[in-house]
VOGU-3710 file (C-alpha; in Angstrom, 3 decimals, decimal comma):
1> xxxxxxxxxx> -62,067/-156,446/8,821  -60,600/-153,149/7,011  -57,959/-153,160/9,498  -56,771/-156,803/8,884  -56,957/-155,988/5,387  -54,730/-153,252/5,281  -52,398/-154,675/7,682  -51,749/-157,025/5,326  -51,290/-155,185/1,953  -49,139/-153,344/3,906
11> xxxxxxxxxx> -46,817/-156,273/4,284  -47,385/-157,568/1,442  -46,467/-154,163/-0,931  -44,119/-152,470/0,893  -41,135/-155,065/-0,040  -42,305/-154,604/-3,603  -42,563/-150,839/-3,550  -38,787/-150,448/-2,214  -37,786/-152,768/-5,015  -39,683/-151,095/-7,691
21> xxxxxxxxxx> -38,018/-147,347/-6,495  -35,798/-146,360/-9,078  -35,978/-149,034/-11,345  -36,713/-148,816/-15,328  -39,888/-148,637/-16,606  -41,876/-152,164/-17,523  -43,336/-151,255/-20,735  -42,718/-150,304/-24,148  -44,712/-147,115/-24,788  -43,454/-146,105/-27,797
31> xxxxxxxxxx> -45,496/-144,625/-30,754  -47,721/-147,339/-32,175  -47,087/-146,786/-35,823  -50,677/-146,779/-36,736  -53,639/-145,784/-34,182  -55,767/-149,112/-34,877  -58,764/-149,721/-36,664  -61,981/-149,662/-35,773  -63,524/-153,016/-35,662  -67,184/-153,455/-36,614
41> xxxxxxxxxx> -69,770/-153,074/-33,568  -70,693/-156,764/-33,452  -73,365/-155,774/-30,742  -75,053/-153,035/-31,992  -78,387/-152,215/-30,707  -77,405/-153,169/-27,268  -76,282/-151,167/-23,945  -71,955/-152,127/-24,013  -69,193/-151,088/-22,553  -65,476/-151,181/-23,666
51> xxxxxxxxxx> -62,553/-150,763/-21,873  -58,580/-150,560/-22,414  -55,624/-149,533/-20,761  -51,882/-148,668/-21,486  -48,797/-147,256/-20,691  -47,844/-143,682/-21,032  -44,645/-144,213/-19,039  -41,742/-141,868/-20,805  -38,714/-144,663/-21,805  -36,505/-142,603/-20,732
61> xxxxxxxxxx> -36,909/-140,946/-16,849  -34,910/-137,942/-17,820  -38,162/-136,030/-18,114  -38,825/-132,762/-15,898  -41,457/-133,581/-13,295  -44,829/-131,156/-12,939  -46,281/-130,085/-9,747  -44,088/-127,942/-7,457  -42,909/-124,618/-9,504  -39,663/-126,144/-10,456
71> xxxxxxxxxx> -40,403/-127,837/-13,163  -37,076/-127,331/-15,209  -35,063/-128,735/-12,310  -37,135/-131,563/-10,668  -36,101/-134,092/-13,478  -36,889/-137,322/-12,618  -34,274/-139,919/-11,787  -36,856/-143,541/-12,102  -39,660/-144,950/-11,445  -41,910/-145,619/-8,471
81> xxxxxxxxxx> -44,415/-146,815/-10,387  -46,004/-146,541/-14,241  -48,146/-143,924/-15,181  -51,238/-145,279/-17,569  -53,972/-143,922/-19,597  -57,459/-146,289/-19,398  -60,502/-145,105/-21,132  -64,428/-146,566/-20,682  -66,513/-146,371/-23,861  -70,063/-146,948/-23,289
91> xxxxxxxxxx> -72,824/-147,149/-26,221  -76,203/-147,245/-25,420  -79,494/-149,431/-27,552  -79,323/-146,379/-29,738  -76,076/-146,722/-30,934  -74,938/-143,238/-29,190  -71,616/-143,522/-27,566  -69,675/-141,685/-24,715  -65,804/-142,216/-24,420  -64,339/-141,228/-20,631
101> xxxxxxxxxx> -60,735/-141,075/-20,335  -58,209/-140,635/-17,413  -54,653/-139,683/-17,757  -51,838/-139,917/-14,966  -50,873/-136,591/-15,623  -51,151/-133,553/-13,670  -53,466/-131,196/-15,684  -53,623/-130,769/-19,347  -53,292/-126,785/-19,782  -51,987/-127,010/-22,869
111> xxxxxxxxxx> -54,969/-126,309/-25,558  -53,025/-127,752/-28,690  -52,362/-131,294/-27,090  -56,162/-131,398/-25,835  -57,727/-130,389/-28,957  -55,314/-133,254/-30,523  -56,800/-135,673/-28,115  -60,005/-134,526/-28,757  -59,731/-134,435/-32,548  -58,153/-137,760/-32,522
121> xxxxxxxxxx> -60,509/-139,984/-30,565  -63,420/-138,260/-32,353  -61,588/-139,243/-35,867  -61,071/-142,622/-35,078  -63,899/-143,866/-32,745  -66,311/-142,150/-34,954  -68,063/-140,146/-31,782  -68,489/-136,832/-31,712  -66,459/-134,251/-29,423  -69,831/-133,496/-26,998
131> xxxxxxxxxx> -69,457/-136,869/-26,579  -65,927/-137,745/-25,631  -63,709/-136,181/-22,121  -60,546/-137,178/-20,777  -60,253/-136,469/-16,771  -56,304/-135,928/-15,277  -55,683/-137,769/-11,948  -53,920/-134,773/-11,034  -50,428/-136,667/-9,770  -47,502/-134,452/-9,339
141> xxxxxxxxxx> -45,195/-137,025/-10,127  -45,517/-137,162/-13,645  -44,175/-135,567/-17,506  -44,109/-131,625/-17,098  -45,630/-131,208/-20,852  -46,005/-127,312/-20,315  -42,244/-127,644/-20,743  -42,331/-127,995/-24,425  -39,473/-126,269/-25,506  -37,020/-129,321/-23,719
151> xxxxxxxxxx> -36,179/-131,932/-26,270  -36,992/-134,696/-24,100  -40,696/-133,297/-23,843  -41,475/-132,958/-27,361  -39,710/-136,041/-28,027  -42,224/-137,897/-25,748  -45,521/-135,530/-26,544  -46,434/-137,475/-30,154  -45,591/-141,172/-28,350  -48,592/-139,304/-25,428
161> xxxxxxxxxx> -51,075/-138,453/-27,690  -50,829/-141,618/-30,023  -51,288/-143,680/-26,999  -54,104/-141,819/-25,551  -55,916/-142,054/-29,336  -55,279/-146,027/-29,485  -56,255/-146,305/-26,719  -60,163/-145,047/-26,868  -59,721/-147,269/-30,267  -59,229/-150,848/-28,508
171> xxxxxxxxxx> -62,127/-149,616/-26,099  -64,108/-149,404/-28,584  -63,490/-152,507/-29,929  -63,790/-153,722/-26,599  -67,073/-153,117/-26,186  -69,457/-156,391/-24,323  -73,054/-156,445/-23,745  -73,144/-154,762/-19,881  -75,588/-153,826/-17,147  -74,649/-150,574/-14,554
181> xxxxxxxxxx> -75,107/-150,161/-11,341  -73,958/-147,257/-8,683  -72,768/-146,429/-5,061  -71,737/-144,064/-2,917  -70,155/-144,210/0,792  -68,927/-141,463/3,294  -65,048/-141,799/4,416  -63,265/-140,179/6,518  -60,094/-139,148/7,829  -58,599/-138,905/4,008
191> xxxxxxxxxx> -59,778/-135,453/2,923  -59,933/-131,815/4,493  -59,878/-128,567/3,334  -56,235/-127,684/3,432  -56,563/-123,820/4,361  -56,474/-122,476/7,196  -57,034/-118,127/9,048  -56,004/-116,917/11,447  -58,308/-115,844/14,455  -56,166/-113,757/16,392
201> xxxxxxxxxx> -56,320/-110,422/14,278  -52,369/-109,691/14,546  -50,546/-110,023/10,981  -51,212/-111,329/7,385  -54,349/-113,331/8,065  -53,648/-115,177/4,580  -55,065/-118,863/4,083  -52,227/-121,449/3,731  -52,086/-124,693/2,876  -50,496/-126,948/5,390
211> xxxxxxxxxx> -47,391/-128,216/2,831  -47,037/-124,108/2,355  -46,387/-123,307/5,576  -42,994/-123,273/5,922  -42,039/-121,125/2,951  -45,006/-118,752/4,020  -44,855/-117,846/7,211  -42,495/-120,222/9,566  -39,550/-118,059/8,700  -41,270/-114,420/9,128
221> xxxxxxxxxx> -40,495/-112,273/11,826  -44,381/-111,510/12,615  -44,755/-115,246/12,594  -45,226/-115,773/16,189  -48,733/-115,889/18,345  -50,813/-116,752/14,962  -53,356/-119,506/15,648  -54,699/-121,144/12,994  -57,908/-123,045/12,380  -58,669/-125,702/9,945
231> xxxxxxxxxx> -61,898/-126,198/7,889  -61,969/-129,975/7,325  -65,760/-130,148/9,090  -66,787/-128,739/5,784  -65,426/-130,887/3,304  -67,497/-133,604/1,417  -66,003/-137,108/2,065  -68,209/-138,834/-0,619  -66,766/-141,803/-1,870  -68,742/-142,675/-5,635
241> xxxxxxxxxx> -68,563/-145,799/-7,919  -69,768/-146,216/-10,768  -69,855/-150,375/-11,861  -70,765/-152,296/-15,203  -71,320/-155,713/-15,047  -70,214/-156,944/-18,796  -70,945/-160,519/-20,079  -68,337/-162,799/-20,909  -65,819/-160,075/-20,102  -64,057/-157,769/-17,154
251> xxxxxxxxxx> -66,127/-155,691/-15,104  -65,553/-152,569/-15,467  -65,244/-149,830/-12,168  -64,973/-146,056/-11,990  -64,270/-144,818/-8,486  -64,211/-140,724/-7,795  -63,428/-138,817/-4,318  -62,104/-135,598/-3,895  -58,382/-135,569/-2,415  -54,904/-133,496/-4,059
261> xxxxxxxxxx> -53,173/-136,698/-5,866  -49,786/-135,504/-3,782  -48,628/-138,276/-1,466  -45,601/-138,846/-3,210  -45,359/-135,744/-4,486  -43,044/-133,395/-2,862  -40,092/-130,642/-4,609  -37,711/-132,932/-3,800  -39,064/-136,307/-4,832  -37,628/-136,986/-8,013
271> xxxxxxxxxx> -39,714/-140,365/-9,021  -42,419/-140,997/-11,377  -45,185/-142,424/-9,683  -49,192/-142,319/-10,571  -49,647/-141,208/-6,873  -52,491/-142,804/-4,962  -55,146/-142,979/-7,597  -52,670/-145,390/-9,309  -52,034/-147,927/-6,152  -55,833/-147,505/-5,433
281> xxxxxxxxxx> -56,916/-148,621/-8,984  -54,655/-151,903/-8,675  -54,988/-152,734/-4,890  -58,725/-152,726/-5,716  -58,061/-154,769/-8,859  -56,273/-157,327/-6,448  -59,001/-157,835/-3,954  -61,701/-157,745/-6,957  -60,193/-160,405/-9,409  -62,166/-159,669/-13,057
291> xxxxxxxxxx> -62,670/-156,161/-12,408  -60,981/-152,951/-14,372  -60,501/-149,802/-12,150  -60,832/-146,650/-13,498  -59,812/-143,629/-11,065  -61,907/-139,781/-12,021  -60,404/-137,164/-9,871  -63,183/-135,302/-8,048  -63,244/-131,496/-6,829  -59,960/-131,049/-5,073
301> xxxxxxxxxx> -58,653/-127,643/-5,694  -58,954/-126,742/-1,920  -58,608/-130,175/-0,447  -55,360/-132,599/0,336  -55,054/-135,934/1,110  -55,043/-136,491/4,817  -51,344/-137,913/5,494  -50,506/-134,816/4,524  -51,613/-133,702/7,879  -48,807/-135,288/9,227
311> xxxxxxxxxx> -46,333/-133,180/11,584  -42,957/-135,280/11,384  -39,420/-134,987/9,679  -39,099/-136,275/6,015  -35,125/-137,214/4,667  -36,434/-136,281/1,243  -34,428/-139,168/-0,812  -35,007/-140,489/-3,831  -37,480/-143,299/-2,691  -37,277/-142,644/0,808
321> xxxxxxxxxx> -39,237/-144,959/2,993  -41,067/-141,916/4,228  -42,757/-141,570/0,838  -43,377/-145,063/0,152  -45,416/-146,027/4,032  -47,417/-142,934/3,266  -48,282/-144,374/-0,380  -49,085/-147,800/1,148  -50,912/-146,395/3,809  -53,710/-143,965/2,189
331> xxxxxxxxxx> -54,272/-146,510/-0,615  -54,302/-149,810/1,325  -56,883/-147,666/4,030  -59,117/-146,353/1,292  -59,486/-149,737/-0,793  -61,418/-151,729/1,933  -64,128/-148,714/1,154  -64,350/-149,130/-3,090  -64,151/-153,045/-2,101  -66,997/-153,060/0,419
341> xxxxxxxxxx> -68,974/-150,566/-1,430  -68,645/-152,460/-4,736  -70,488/-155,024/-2,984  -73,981/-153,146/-1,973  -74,303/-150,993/-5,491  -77,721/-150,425/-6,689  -78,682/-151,603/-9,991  -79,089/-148,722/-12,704  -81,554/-149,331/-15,213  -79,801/-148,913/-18,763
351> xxxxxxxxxx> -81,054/-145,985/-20,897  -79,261/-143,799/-23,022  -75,913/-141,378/-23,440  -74,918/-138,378/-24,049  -72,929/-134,761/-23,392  -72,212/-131,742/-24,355  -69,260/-129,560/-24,059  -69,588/-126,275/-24,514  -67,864/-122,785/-23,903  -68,276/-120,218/-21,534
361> xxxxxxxxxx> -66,634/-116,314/-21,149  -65,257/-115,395/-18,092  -63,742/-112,308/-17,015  -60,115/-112,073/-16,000  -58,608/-111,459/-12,934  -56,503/-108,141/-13,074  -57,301/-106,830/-9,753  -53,792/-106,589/-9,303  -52,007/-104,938/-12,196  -50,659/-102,579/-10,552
371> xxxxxxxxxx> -47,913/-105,290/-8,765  -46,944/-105,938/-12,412  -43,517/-104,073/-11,500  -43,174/-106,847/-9,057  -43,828/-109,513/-10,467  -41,400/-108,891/-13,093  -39,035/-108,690/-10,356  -39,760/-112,280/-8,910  -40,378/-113,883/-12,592  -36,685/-112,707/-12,979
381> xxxxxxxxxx> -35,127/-113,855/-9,861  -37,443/-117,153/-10,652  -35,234/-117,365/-13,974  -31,903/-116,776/-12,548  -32,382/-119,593/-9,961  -35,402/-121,563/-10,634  -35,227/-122,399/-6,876  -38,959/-122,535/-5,696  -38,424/-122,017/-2,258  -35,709/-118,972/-2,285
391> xxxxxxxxxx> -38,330/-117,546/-4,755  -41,294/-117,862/-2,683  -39,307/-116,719/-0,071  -38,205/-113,801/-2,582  -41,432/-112,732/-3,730  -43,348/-113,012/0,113  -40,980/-109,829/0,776  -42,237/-107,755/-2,033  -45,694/-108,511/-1,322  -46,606/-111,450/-3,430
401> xxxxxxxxxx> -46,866/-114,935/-2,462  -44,992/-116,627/-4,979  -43,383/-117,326/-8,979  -47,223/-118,464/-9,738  -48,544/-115,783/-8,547  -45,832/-113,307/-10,380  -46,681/-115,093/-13,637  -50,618/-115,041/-13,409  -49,979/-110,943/-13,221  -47,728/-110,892/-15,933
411> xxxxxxxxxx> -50,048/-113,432/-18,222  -53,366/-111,793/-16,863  -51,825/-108,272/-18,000  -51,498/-109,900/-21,742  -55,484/-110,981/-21,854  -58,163/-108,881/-22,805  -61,633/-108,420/-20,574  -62,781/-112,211/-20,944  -61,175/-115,428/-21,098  -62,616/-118,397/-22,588
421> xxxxxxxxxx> -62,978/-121,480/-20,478  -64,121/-124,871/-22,306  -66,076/-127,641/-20,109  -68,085/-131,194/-20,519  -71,361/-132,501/-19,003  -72,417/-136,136/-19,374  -75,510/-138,107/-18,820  -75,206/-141,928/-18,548  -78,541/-143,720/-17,771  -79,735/-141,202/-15,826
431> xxxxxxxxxx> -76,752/-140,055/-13,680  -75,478/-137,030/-14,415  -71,569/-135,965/-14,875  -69,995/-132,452/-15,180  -66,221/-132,637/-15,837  -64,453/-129,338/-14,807  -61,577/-127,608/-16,896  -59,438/-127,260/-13,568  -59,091/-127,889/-10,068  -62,751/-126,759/-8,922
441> xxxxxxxxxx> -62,847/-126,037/-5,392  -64,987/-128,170/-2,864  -67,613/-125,924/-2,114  -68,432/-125,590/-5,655  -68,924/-129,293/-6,578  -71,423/-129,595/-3,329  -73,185/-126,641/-5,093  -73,571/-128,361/-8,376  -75,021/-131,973/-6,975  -77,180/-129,979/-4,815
451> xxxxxxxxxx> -78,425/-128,090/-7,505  -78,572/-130,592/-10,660  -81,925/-131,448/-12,169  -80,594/-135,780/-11,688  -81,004/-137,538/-8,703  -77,206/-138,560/-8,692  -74,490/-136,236/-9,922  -71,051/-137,111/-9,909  -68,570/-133,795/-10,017  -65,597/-134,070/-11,660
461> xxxxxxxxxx> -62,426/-131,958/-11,785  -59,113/-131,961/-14,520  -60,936/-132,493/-17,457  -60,133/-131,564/-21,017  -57,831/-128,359/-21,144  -57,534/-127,068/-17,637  -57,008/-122,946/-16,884  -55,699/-123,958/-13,332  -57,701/-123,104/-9,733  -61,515/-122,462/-9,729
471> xxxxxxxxxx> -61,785/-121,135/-6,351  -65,486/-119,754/-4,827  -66,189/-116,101/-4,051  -65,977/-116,651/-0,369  -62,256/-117,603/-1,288  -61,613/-114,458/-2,824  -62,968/-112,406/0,132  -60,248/-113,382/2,466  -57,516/-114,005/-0,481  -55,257/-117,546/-1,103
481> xxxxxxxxxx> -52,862/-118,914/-3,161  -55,025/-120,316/-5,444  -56,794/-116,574/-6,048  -53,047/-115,350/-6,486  -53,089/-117,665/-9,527  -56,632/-117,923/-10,856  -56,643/-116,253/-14,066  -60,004/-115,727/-13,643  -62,398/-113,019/-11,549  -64,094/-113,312/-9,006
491> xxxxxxxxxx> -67,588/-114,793/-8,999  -66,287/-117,147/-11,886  -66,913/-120,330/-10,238  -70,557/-119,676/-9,829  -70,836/-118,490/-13,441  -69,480/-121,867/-14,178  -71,703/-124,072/-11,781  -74,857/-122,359/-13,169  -73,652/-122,985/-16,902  -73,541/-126,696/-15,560
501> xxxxxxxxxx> -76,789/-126,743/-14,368  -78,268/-125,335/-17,941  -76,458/-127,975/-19,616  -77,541/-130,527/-17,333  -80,861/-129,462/-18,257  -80,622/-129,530/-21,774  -79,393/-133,173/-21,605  -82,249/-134,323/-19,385  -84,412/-133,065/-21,727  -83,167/-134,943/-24,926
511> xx> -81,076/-137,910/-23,151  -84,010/-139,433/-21,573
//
C-alpha cells in the first residue's frame, strides 16, 4: 500500500514542483503593522490547543542562502517552495500554557533575534519564557540572517520576527478544547550516520561525511587504497508523533525524526525551498484532510538523509530535475509512515504543562590555538574568493579542514575559559521534551531518552539560539568536521545531557 501511495504522489507532484521552480513567492509576508491582540481565553479551565501558521517567505529572492560556507555568494534566484513559521500553543485545566514553534530556517545563532522572539511571544501571549521554544527545521535553502550587515537581510529581519510574534498570537487565540494522544514507529532506509574511518591504517584516518568527500580527500595524492566504513547500524530510526484531537476545529500533528534537512540543499542550488520537512508537513496534510502538521527537527548533527547516499552525477541547475525527484522521493516515501502511524496513536491522558529553560557553562574548545597562524591564512584566502570549495581545498593543505574550521580558531581564541550555552525542557501531559541549542549528535539524544525520569521523551535539536555542532566524546577521540567547528570542549555534550536529565527531574516533580 506505501508503494502505491507514493507512486502516485510522485505523479501527481512532480508536474507541480517543475512549475513552481523559480517562480515568485505566493504570499504577502510583509510586516503586519501591529502584532495582534490577544483575545480573551473563552475556554479557560480546560486542556486546548491553538494553532497558526504563516509565511516567512522574503518578497524579494535576492536574499543570500545559509548552509554551505558561501553564504555571501549563494543568493537565491526563486522559489521552490515557501518557507513558513507554525506554532502549537497548548494550555492545560490550570490555565498554564506552553507555546512550540518551528521556523524554516537553518539555525538561529544569532542571540539578539532569539531573545527578540523570545521577548516578544512572552509580551504578547502573556506566557512566560520557561514556557515558550521555537525549534529550526534546519533547511539549507533558506535567509542567511548571520549575514546582517547586507541590506537585503536587515531589510527582511523586522518583517521575520514580527511574523514569528503574530504568529504565537493567533495560536493563542486559536486555542479549542483538545484531547492528545502519541506514537512512535521505526523507519528505515532514510537516516544513517553520515561519517565514516578508515580501517586500513595508511593516511589521514579523518571521519567524512559522504557530501564532503570530494573536497576532502578525492583529489589528494594519498587518496588511494582507503576503505571506508559506514556507521548507519547505529543510528536511531524513530519516527514520533505527537496528535491533538481538538473539537470543532483542525487536528493538530507534530511529527519529529532525526535526518540533515539537505535534499535540496546543495552549494550550487540557488532556490528557496523548506526542504523535506516542508513537503512532508503538506503531503501528510493531503492524505489527512482536517489535520495541521507541524515538523520538530530531531538530533541530526551526525546524521543525513538517506538519498544522500546516492552515487550518481548531478547537472547542478537552478531547479534541476535531479533535485526535485530526490525531494519527491524522500517525502512521498516517509509520509505513508506519519499517515499509518497517525492511525494506531495511543491516547494520552491530559494533565498539565510546563518547562524550563535554563543556562549552562561550558568550556571552550582551544585545543588548537596554536593553528591560529593558519587559520588567519585560510579566513583570508576565504575573503578574497569566498569560493567554498577552492578554500576547503586551500585550507586541507595547511592542515585544517576548512573556512569553518579557520573561523572557530580565530572566534574560540577571542572567548574566555567558558562559554554559555542556553537550552529548554518541556513536559506536556506526561511526555517529556528537551529542545537542544544546536545540532546534537545522535548518540547523545539516545542517551537522554534512555536516561529521562518519563516514560516517553522526545529529543529535539535547533532550538532557541543555536552555538552550532554538539558532537559526543567518542567524536572527539578520532576528530571530524563538526569537532573542527564546535566551539565547545570536549565532554560538553554529556555535561549537557545530564543538565537535561536534572531539569527533567525538576519538572516531574512540580508538573505532575
Amino acid at each position: 500500500m506505501k508503494k502505491i501511495i507514493s507512486l502516485v504522489l510522485l505523479v501527481l507532484i512532480v508536474a507541480s514542483l517543475v512549475s513552481c521552480a523559480g517562480s515568485t513567492a505566493t504570499t504577502d509576508n510583509s510586516a503586519p503593522d501591529k502584532i495582534g491582540t490577544l483575545e480573551s481565553d473563552k475556554y479557560k479551565g480546560e486542556f486546548r490547543v491553538g494553532y497558526s501558521i504563516s509565511s516567512i517567505t522574503p518578497a524579494d529572492p535576492a536574499v543570500p542562502l545559509a548552509g554551505y560556507g558561501n553564504e555571501p555568494n549563494r543568493i537565491c534566484r526563486g522559489y521552490l517552495d515557501e518557507l513558513y513559521t507554525r506554532a502549537t500553543a497548548i494550555s492545560d485545566k490550570e490555565n498554564n500554557t506552553v507555546i512550540v514553534m518551528q521556523i524554516d530556517i537553518i539555525n538561529m545563532v544569532r542571540g539578539d533575534i532569539a531573545d527578540k522572539i523570545f521577548e516578544g511571544v512572552s509580551e504578547n501571549c502573556k506566557v512566560p519564557v520557561d514556557n515558550i521554544i521555537f525549534n529550526c527545521s534546519h533547511t539549507h535553502s533558506g535567509p542567511a540572517l548571520n549575514q546582517n550587515q547586507m541590506p537585503i537581510i536587515k531589510a527582511y529581519e523586522p518583517i521575520f520576527i514580527n511574523t514569528i510574534v503574530a504568529n504565537a498570537v493567533k495560536a493563542m487565540n486559536d486555542r479549542a478544547p483538545a484531547s492528545m494522544a502519541y506514537g512512535d514507529t521505526q523507519v528505515p532506509d532514510h537516516n544513517f550516520v553520515r561519517h565514516y574511518y578508515a580501517t586500513d591504517g595508511n593516511g589521514d584516518d579523518r571521519v567524512v561525511g559522504d557530501n564532503h568527500w570530494d573536497v576532502w580527500f578525492a583529489d589528494l595524492p594519498d587518496n588511494s587504497g582507503k576503505k571506508y566504513i559506514d556507521h548507519a547500524d547505529k543510528i536511531d530510526q524513530t519516527f514520533h508523533i505527537i496528535k491533538f484531537d481538538r473539537k470543532d476545529a483542525d487536528d493538530v500533528m507534530w511529527m519529529s525524526f532525526r535526518a540533515h534537512n539537505t535534499i535540496t540543499g546543495d552549494a550550487q542550488q540557488y532556490l528557496m525551498s523548506s526542504d523535506w520537512t516542508g513537503k512532508l508537513c503538506e503531503y501528510v496534510e493531503e492524505q489527512m484532510p482536517g489535520t495541521k502538521c507541524m515538523y520538530l527537527q530531531g538530533d541530526a548533527g551526525n546524521v543525513n538523509p538517506s538519498t544522500r547516499m546516492k552515487d550518481r552525477e548531478k547537472s547542478y541547475v537552478t531547479g534541476n530535475k535531479e533535485t526535485i525527484d530526490d525531494l519527491v522521493n524522500y517525502s512521498s516515501t516517509l509520509a505513508p509512515y506519519a499517515v499509518d502511524l497517525a492511525k494506531n496513536l495511543k491516547d494520552v491522558p491530559t494533565g498539565l504543562v510546563g518547562g524550563k529553560r535554563f543556562s549552562i557553562m561550558l568550556k571552550v574548545n582551544h585545543d588548537r590555538d596554536n593553528l591560529k597562524s593558519k587559520a588567519l591564512l585560510v579566513q583570508d584566502y576565504w575573503k578574497k574568493t569566498y569560493d567554498s570549495t577552492a578554500t576547503k581545498r586551500y585550507a586541507y593543505t595547511l592542515g585544517l579542514v576548512s573556512q569553518y574550521e579557520a573561523s572557530s580558531i580565530i572566534s574560540n581564541a577571542k572567548l574566555g575559559s567558558e562559554i554559555e550555552f542556553k537550552a529548554s525542557a518541556m513536559v506536556i501531559c506526561g511526555i517529556g521534551f528537551t529542545f537542544s541549542p544546536g545540532e546534537l549528535f545522535n548518540q547523545l539524544g539516545v542517551d537522554i531518552k534512555n536516561r529521562s525520569p518519563f516514560k516517553t521523551t522526545v529529543s529535539i535539536s535547533y532550538s532557541g539560539q543555536t552555538y552550532g555542532y554538539i558532537p559526543d566524546s567518542a567524536t572527539y577521540d578520532y576528530g571530524s568536521y563538526e569537532v573542527d567547528t564546535a566551539r565547545q570542549a570536549k565532554g560538553s555534550g554529556e555535561q549537557l545531557v545530564d543538565k537535561f536529565i536534572d531539569v527533567l527531574g525538576e519538572l516531574k516533580n512540580t508538573v505532575k
